[in-house]
Residue, then its C-alpha position, 0 to 999 in steps of 0.5 A: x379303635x378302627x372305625x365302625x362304619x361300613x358303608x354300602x353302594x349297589x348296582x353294577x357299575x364296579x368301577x363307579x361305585x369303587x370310586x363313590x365309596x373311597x370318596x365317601x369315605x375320603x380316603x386319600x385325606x385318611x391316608x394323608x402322606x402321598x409318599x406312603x407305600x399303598x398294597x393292594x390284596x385282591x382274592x385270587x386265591x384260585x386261578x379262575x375269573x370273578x364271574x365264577x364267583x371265586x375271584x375279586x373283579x378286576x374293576x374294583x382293583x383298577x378303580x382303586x389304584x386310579x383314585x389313588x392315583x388322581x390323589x398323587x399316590x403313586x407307590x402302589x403295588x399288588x400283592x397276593x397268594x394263591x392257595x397251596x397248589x395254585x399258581x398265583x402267577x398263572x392267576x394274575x395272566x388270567x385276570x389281566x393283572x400283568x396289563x394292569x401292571x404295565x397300564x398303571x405302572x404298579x408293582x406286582x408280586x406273588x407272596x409265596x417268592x417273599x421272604x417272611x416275618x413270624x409273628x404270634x397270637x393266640x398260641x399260634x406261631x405264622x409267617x407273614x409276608x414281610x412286603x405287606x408288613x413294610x406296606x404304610x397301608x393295606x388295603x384288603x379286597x376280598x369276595x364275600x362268598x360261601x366256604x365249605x370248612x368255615x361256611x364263608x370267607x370274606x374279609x378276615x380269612x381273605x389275609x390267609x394270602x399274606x401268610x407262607x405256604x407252610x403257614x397256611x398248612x399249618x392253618x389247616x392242621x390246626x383247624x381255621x378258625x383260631x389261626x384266622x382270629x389270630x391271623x387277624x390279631x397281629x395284622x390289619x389292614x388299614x381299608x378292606x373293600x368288599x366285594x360282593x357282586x356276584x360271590x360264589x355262597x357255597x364254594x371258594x373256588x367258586x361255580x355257582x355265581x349268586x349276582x348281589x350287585x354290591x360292595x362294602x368299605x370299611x375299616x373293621x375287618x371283624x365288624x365287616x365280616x360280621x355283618x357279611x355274615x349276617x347278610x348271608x344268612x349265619x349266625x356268628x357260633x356258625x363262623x366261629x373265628x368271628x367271636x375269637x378274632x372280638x376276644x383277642x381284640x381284633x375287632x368288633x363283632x357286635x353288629x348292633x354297634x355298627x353304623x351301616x351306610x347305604x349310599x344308594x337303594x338296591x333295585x331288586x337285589x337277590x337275598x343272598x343266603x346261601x343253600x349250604x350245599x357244601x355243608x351236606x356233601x361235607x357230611x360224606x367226608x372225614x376231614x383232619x386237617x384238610x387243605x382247602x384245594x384238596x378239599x374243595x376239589x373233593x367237595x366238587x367231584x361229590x357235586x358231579x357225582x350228586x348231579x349224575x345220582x351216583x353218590x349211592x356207590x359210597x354205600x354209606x363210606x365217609x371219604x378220608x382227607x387231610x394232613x391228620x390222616x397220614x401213615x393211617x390206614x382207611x377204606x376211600x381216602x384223597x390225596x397224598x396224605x392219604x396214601x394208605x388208602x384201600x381207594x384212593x388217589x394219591x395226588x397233592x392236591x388231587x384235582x376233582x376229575x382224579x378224585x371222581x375217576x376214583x370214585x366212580x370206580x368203586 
C-alpha cells in the first residue's frame, strides 16, 4: 500500500522548498539503487510558461534532478507529451528545457515519437509509452489547476502525457473520467510533486494565474488529487474519476485517512477556490467527445466574447464539439469533426482566433 502522507511546504522559493520536500521525505533512501532509471513528467501539456498558470515551473525540474544528482543518481531523463495538436518539442524550447538537457546532462524525449505497450483496465484498452514503463521510477510533476471538461486536473490526469495520441483521443471519445480511473489503475508513479504555485483554476491551458505559493509531494496519486480537490473548493462527485480510480484499486480517495504534513506556515496564502468560469461558458456548448485543445480553444474564444459583451449573438444556439458529432448535421459547430456545420470552422484543432472570427460572423 503506497504511502498516505502528503506533505506540504509555502513560499516562493521553488527550487528551496523542491529540495526540503525530497529531503523530508528521503527520497534517495526510498529510491535506494543509484543505477536506477529515474523519468521526470513535468506538465507541459500546451506550449506556454509556468506563469500562465498551465505548465510545471522549471524550478521544480531542476531542483529535482540536482538532488537526484548530489545523491549519485545519474540516469535521469525528461519525458513528456503535449496534447493532440501541440508541439511537445516547440514546448521544451519555450521553457529552456533543452538548456537544462545540456546543463545537467539528462535525457530528454517527447512521448508521442516513443513506441507503445497496451495495457488494460476497467474495460478500456490504451497505449502507454513504453520508456516510462522501462523507467525503475517515475516521478510525476503536475500543476494543480482548474479544467474545463473535468473542473480540475492535478496528479492523476497529468499521466495522460504518457499515453499515444490516439489513446488520448480515444480518452476523449469515452468521456475521461473512467479512462483516467483506469489510466492510473495500470500505471503509478513512484513519487508525484505538485506543483501549485500560481495554477490556472479555470483553464488547463492556463491564462488567468491564482499565486498559492505552494507545493505537495506524495506517493498516493488518488490521495493527492483528493485533497487538491478539496483544496480547490470540489466535492469528489464533481471530479468523478477520483472515486473510480479508489474502486479500481488505484488508490485512497479518503481525505480523512490522509496524514497531511505541513513543513512551514503560509503567510497570507490566497484560498484558491475556483470561480468555475469555465463551467458557465460550458454551458453554451454541446460537446461529444471533444478534445481537450479543441475545446479549450472554444472555451476561450466564448471568454473574449464574454469579455466584449458579444455572447448575445448566439441567440441562445449551443455550439457543437467533438469526435461524436462527425457526419451529423448542425447549426454552429467547431472543428473538423464538425464539418457539416451551417457555421463552422473546419480546422483540427481550430485555434480561439478561428473559432471567434466565425462567431462574430454571425
Amino acid at each position: 500500500m503506497k504511502s498516505r502522507e502528503i506533505r506540504v511546504i509555502y513560499g516562493k522559493d521553488i527550487e528551496n522548498m523542491t529540495k526540503t520536500l525530497m529531503e523530508d521525505y528521503k527520497v534517495a533512501e526510498k529510491f535506494g539503487d543509484k543505477s536506477s532509471t529515474i523519468g521526470l513528467k513535468p506538465n507541459l501539456v500546451v506550449a506556454t510558461t509556468p506563469d500562465t498558470g498551465a505548465t510545471t515551473h522549471m524550478e521544480i525540474v531542476t531542483a529535482v534532478i540536482e538532488y537526484l544528482q548530489d545523491y549519485g543518481f545519474s540516469n535521469i531523463s525528461i519525458l513528456e507529451g503535449s496534447w493532440v495538436g501541440d508541439d511537445t518539442e516547440r514546448a521544451y524550447r519555450l521553457n529552456g528545457y533543452y538548456d537544462i538537457k545540456r546543463r545537467y546532462g539528462v535525457g530528454l524525449f517527447d512521448l508521442k515519437k516513443d513506441r507503445y505497450e497496451t495495457k488494460s483496465a476497467g474495460g478500456i484498452n490504451m497505449e502507454i509509452s513504453r520508456k516510462v514503463l522501462e523507467m525503475d521510477h517515475l516521478i510525476n510533476l503536475p500543476v494543480m489547476k482548474g479544467h474545463c471538461q473535468t473542473n480540475m486536473t492535478c496528479a492523476m490526469k497529468n499521466l495522460k502525457g504518457i499515453l499515444s495520441d490516439r489513446s488520448k483521443r480515444l480518452f476523449h471519445q469515452k468521456g475521461l473520467m473512467v479512462p483516467i480511473a483506469a489510466l492510473n489503475a495500470v500505471y503509478s508513479p513512484s513519487l508525484t510533486i505538485v506543483d501549485s504555485i500560481c495554477g490556472d483554476l479555470d483553464f488547463e491551458e492556463g491564462g488567468n494565474p491564482v499565486e498559492t505559493g505552494r507545493m505537495m509531494l506524495g506517493e498516493d496519486s488518488v490521495l493527492i488529487d483528493a485533497y487538491c480537490a478539496s483544496l480547490m473548493g470540489f466535492d469528489l462527485d464533481d471530479v468523478p474519476y477520483i472515486s473510480l480510480a479508489k474502486e479500481m484499486g488505484a488508490g485512497c480517495a479518503d481525505i480523512e485517512k490522509a496524514k497531511i504534513i505541513e513543513l512551514n506556515k503560509p503567510e497570507n496564502s490566497p484560498v484558491a477556490v475556483p470561480r468555475r468560469y469555465a463551467s458557465r461558458l460550458s454551458s453554451l456548448t454541446n460537446p461529444k467527445s471533444a478534445c481537450s485543445c479543441c475545446y479549450a480553444n472554444l472555451i476561450h474564444a466564448l471568454k473574449r466574447m464574454d469579455d466584449e459583451g458579444e455572447l448575445y449573438a448566439l441567440n441562445g444556439e449551443k455550439i457543437a464539439i467533438g469526435q461524436g458529432w462527425k457526419g451529423q448535421e448542425m447549426e454552429i459547430g467547431v472543428g473538423a469533426c464538425c464539418h457539416k456545420a451551417r457555421h463552422g470552422v473546419v480546422k483540427c484543432p481550430p485555434s480561439a482566433q478561428d473559432i471567434l472570427d466565425m462567431l462574430r460572423s454571425l
